[in-house]
C-alpha positions in Angstrom: 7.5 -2.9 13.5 6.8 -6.5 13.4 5.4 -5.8 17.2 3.4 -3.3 15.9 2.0 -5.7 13.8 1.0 -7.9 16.2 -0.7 -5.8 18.7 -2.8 -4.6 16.1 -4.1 -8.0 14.2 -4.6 -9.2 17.9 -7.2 -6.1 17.6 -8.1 -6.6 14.0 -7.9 -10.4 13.4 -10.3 -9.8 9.9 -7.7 -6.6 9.0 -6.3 -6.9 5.5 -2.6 -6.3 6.0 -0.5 -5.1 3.0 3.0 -4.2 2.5 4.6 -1.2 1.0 8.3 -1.5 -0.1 8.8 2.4 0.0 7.5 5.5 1.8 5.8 6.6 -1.3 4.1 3.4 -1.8 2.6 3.8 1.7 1.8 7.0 1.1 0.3 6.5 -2.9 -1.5 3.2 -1.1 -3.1 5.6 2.1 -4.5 8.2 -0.6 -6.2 5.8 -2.5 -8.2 4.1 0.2 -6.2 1.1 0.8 -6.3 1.7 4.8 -3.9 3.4 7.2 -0.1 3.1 6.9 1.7 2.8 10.0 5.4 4.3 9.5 7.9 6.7 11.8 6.7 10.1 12.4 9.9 11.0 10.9 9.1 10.2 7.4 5.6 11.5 7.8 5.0 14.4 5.7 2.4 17.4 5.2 -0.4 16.2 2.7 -3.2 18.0 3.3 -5.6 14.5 1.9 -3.6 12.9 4.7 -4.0 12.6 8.0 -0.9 11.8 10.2 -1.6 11.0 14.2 1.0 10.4 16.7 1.5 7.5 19.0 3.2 6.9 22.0 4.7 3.6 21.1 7.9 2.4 23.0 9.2 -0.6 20.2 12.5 0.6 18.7 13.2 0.3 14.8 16.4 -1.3 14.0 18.5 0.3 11.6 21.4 -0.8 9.1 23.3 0.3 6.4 23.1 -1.0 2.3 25.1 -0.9 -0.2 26.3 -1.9 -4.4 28.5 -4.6 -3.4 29.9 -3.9 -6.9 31.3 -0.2 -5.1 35.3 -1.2 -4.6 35.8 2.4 -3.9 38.4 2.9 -1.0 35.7 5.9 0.4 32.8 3.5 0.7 34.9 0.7 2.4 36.1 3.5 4.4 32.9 4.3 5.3 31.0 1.1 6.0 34.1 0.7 8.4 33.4 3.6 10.6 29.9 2.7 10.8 30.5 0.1 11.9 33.2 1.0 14.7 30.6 3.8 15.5 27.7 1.6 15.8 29.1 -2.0 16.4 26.6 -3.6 19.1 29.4 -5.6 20.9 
């Protein structure tokens, strides 16, 4: 995303650029007039006030897992182990 960013303030230089710490917010922040919010299609969703276009953009988004690091439970350890068997990058 942080490529994404880039290209477009290399585009924009006077663009305001404001965060949104949750889908919703980027959404909530689009419908009042705040500006576009750039996100994955995947968590784009059918608003009819909104506006979604696709683009053909070839940057990845790197993924990770989160957790309470209060949960002692044998099934989340067991978990956050196969995950990261599965998706170890070594």
């Amino acid at each position: 995303m942080l490529q994404m960013e880039e290209k477009v303030l290399a585009q924009c230089p006077t663009s305001q650029v404001l965060y949104a710490d949750s889908i919703i917010s980027g959404y909530t922040m689009a419908k009042c007039g705040f500006g576009v919010a750039i996100m994955p299609d995947f968590v784009c969703t059918n608003d009819p006030e909104l506006c979604s276009v696709p683009m053909n953009i070839e940057d990845t988004i790197s993924y990770g897992i989160v957790w309470n690091n209060q949960d002692n439970r044998k099934e989340t350890r067991d978990l956050v182990q196969i995950i990261k068997e599965v998706y170890s990058s070594d």
